[in-house]
C-alpha positions as CSV (number, residue, x, y, z in Angstrom):
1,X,175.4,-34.6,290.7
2,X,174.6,-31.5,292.5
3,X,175.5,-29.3,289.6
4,X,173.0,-31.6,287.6
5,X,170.4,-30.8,290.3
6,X,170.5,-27.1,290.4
7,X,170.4,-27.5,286.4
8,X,166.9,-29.1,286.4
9,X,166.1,-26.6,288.9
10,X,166.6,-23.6,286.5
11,X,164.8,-25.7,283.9
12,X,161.7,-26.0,285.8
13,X,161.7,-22.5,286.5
14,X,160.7,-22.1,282.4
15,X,160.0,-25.1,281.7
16,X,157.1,-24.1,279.1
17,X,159.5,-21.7,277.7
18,X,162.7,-24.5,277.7
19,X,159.4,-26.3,275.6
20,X,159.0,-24.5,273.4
21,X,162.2,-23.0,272.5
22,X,163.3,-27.2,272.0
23,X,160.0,-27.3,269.7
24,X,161.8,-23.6,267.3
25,X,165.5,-25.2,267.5
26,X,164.3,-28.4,266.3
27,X,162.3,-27.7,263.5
28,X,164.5,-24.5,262.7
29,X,167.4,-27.2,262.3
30,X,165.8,-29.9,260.3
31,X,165.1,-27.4,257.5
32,X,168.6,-25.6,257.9
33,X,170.8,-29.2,257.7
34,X,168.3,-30.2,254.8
35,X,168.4,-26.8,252.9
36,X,172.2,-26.4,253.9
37,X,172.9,-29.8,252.0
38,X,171.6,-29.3,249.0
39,X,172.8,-25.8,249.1
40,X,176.1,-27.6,249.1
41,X,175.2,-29.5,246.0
42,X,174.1,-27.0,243.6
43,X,177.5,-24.8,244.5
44,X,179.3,-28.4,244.2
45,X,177.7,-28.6,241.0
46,X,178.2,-24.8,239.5
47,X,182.1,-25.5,240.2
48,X,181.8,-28.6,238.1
49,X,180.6,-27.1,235.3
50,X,182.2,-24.1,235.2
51,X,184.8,-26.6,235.0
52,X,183.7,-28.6,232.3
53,X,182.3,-25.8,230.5
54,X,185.1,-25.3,228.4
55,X,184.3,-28.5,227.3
56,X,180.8,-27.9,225.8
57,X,179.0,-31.3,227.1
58,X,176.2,-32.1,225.4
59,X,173.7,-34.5,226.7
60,X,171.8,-36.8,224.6
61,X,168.1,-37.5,225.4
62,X,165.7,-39.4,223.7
63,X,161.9,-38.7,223.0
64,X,159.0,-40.0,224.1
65,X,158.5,-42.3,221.2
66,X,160.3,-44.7,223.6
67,X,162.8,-44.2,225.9
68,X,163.1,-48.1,226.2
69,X,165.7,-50.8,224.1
70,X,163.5,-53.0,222.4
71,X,164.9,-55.9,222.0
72,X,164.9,-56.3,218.3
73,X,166.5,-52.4,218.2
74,X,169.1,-53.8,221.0
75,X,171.5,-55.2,218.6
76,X,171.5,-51.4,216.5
77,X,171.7,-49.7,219.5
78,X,174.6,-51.7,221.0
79,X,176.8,-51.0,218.3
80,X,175.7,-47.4,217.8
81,X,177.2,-46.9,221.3
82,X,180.0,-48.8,221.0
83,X,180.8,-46.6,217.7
84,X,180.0,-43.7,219.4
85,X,182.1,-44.3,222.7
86,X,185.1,-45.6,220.5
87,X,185.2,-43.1,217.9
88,X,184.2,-39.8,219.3
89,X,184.4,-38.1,222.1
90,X,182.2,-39.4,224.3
91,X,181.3,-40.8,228.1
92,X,178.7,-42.8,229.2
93,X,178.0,-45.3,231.8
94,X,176.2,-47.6,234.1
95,X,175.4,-48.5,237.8
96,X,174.8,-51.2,240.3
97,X,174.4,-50.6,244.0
98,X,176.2,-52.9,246.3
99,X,176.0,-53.6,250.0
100,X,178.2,-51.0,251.7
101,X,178.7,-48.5,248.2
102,X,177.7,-47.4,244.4
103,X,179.6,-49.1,242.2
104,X,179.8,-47.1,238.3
105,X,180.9,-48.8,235.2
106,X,182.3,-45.9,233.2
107,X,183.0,-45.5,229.3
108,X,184.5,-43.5,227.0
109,X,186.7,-40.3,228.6
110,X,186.9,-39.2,232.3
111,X,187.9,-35.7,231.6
112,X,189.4,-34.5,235.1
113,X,191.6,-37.4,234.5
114,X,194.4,-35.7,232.0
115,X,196.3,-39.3,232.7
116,X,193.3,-41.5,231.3
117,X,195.1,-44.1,228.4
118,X,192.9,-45.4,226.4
119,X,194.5,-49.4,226.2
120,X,194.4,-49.3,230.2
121,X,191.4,-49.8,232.2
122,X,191.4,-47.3,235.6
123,X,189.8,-47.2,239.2
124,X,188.7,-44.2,240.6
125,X,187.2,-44.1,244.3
126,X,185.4,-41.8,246.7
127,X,186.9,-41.3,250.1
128,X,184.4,-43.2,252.2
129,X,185.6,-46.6,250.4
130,X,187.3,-48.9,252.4
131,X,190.4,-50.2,251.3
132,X,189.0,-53.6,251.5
133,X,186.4,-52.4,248.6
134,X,188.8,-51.2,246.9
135,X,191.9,-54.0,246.8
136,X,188.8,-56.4,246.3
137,X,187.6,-54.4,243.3
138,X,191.5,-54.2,241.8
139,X,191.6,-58.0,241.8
140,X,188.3,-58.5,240.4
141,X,189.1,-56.4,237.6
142,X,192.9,-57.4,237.1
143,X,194.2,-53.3,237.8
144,X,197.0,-52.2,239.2
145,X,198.1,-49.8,242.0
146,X,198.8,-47.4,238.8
147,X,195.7,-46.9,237.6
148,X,193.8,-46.2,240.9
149,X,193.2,-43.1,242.0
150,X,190.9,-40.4,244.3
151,X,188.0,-39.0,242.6
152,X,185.8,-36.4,243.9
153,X,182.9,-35.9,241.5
154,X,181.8,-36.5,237.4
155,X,179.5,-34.2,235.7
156,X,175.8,-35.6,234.9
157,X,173.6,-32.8,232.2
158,X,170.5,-34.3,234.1
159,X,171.4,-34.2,237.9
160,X,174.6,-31.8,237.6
161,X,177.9,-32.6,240.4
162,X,177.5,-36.5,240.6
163,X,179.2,-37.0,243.9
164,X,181.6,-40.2,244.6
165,X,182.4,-40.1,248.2
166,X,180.5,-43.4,248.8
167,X,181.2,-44.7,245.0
168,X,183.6,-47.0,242.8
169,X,184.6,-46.1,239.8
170,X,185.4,-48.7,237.2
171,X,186.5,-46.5,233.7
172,X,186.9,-49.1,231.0
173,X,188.9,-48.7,227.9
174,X,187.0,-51.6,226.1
175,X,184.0,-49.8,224.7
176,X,182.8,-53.6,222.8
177,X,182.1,-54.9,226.5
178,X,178.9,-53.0,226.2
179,X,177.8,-55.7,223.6
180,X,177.6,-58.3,227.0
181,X,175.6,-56.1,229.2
182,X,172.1,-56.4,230.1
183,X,169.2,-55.3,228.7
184,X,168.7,-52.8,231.8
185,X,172.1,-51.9,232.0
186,X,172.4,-51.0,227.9
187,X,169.0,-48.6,228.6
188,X,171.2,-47.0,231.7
189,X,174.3,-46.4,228.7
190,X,171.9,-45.4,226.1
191,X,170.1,-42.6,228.6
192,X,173.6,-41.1,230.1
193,X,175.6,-40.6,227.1
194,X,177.4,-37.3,226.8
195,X,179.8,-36.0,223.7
196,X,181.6,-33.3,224.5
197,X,184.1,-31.0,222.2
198,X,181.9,-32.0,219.4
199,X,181.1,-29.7,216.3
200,X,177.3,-30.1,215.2
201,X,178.5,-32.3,212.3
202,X,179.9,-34.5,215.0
203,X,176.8,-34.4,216.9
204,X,174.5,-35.6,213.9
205,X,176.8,-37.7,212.6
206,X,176.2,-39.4,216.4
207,X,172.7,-39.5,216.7
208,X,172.5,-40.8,213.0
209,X,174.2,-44.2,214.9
210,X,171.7,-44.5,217.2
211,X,168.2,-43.2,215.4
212,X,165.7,-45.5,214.0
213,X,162.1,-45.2,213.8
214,X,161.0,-46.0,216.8
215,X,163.1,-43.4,219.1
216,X,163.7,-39.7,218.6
217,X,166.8,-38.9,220.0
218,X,168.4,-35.0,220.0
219,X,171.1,-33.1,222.1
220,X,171.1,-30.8,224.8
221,X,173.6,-28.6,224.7
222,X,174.3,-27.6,228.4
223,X,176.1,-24.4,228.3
224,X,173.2,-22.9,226.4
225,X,170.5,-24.1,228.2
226,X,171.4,-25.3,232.0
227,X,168.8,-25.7,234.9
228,X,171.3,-25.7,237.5
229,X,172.2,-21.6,237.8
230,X,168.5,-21.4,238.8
231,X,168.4,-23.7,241.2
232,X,170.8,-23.2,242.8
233,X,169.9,-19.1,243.4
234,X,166.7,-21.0,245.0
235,X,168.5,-22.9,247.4
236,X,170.9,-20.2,248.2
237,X,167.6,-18.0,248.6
238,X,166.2,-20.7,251.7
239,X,169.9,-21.2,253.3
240,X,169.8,-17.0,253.8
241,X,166.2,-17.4,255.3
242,X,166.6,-20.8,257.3
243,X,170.2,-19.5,258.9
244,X,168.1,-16.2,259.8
245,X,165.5,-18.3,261.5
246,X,168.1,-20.2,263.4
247,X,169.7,-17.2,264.4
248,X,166.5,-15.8,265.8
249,X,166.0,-18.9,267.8
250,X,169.6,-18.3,269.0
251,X,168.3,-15.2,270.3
252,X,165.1,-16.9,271.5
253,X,167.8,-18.8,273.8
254,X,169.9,-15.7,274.8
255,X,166.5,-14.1,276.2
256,X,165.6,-16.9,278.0
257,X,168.9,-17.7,279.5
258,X,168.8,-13.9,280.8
259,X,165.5,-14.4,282.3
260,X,167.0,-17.2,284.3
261,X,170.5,-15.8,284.9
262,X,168.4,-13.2,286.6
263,X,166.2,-15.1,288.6
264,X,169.1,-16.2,290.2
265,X,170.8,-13.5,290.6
266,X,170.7,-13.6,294.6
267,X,171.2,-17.2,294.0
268,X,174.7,-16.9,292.9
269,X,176.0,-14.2,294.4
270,X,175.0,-15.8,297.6
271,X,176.7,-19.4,297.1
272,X,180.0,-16.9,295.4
273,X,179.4,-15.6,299.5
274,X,179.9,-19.2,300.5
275,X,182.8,-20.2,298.7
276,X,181.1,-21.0,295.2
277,X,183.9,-20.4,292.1
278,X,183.4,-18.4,289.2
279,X,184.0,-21.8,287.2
280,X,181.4,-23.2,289.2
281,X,178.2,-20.6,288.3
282,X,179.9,-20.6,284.3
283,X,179.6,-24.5,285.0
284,X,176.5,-24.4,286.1
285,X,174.7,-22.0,283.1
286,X,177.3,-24.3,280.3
287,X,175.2,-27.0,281.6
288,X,171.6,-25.7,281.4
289,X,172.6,-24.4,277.4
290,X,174.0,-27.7,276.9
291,X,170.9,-29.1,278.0
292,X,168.6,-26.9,276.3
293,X,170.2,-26.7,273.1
294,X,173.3,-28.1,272.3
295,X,172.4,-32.1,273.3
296,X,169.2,-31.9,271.1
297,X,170.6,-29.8,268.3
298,X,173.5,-32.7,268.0
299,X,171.0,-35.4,268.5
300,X,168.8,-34.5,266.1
301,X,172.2,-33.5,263.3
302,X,173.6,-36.9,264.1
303,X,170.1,-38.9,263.0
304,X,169.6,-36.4,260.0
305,X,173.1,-37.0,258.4
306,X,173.0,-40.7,259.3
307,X,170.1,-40.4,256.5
308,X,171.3,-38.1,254.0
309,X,172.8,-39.3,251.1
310,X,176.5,-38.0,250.1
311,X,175.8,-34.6,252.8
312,X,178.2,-32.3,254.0
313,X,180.4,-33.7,256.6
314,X,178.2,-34.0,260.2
315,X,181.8,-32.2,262.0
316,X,181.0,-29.0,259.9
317,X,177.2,-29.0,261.6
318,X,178.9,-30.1,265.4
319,X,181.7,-27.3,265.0
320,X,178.8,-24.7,264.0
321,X,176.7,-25.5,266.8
322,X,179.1,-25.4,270.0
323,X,180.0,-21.5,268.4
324,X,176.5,-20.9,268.7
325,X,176.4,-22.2,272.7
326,X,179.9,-20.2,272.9
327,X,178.2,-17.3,271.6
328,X,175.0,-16.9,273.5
329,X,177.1,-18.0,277.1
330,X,180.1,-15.8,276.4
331,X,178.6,-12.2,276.6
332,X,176.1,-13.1,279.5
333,X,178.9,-14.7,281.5
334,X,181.1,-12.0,280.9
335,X,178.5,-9.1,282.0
336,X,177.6,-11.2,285.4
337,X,181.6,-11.4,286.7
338,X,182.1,-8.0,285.5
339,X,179.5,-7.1,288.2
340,X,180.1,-6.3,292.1
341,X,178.6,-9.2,294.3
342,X,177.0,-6.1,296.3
343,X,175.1,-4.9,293.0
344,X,173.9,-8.9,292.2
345,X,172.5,-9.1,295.8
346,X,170.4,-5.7,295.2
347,X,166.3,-6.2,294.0
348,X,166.8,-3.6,291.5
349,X,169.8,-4.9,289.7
350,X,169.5,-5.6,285.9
């Protein structure tokens, strides 16, 4: 309780700067976890398809004529994709959000699974699932232990890496089911079909299923034309400046925590007189960083992750920010016991 004292002592010695330097860290952070996240996404998404590039996915999007089923088009359409997902190679599929997780209806071929059979249906799960989810979900759907396995990620041509840590995957190999879906869920299998491996006869022949007078649809061949390289140079770009920011507001700190080390210069070497440790006076200037920086930074990490969606583990973010408090602390702590108590008790000492 004393140590906690002498703590808010040295914080109301610069207490407008302790203020202010709260005010940097916490802004500086917000931006850094936010930028650092999707940072994380586009490279997340760059491995992907420099994975599935080999595979020349093409997307297929429809014009604005509509980009709706109508309902007397829903029958043509249905069995355009149920051609199209039985006959070529092609993936496509659906999604419903439940309580506690994303739960995806997949057709057609799961390429990162090289032990897919097409007369079996297959589970694939992210690695927040609970095993409850996931033996409910096996009964539900009648598969077995066999057929259930730990997926990381499927490739979307709109929104690149589509991450499944908090998702169920249910891959069909019964194309015709489509045929009983709703009329929202057929729009969602209609407007996420891919082909991939597919010559351009192939890919006519395709559209040709589903084309009709009332909806354009073409392809979009992602390995000639891909968003994703540019955008993710632009997040890379504010990562660089947001970790530079937050490494000047780690410097921020390491000036102030000198100003205040030497301020109490006399302080300390006097108690060290009086029987005072060296464990207590590192003690004591652990606890003023901790309470400068380190309680808010891994306040405000745990409330911003609690709200991110599919983010970068919070433990990467903790683990980053007690280096930084060991980094600052370190080299000042080492300086001060490296000094004689007769040159910390002299006015002109620096």
């Amino acid at each position: 309780m004393e140590m906690i004292k002498l703590v808010g002592k040295d914080l109301a010695k610069v207490k407008s700067l302790a203020l202010s330097f709260i005010v940097q860290l916490l802004i500086s952070l917000f931006c850094l976890i936010l930028v650092t996240n999707q940072f994380h996404s586009g490279l997340s998404t760059l491995i992907l398809l420099n994975t599935v590039k080999q595979n020349n996915i093409i997307g297929i999007r429809t014009q604005n004529k509509s980009n709706v089923i109508e309902l007397g088009d829903e029958q043509q359409l249905t069995d355009g994709l149920i051609s199209i997902l039985e006959g070529y190679k092609a993936y496509s599929w659906y999604s419903t959000h439940e309580n506690a997780y994303i739960k995806i209806h997949f057709f057609g071929d799961f390429m990162s699974r090289e032990n897919q059979r097409n007369d079996e249906d297959m589970i694939l799960y992210g690695k927040n699932i609970s095993r409850n989810i996931l033996e409910t979900t096996m009964r539900e759907y009648k598969i077995n232990e066999n057929n259930v396995f730990k997926e990381q990620a499927y490739f979307d041509s709109r929104n690149g890496s589509v991450d499944l840590q908090n998702s169920i995957v249910i891959v069909s190999s019964d194309a015709h089911s489509i045929s009983n879906l709703t009329y929202d869920e057929n729009q969602q299998i209609l407007n996420n079909l891919h082909l991939y491996d597919s010559d351009e006869d192939h890919v006519v022949q395709a559209i040709g299923l589903l084309d009709n007078d009332k909806m354009t649809i073409y392809p979009h061949y992602v390995n000639e034309s891909s968003p994703f390289v540019q955008t993710f140079m632009n997040d890379l770009v504010l990562f660089i400046f947001f970790a530079l920011v937050f490494v000047f507001v780690l410097i921020n700190l390491t000036l102030i925590l000198n100003d205040i080390v030497r301020t109490n210069l006399r302080e300390y070497s006097i108690s060290m007189l009086y029987g005072a440790t060296n464990t207590q006076i590192i003690v004591r200037i652990e606890l003023l960083v901790l309470f400068m920086y380190l309680i808010p930074a891994l306040l405000l990490t745990t409330v911003i992750m609690s709200v991110v969606p599919d983010g970068i583990s919070p433990a990467y973010f903790y683990g980053a920010l007690a280096i930084g408090q060991v980094i600052v602390t370190v080299p000042l702590i080492k300086t001060l016991f490296n000094s004689e108590i007769s040159s910390l008790l002299r006015s002109d000492f620096k």
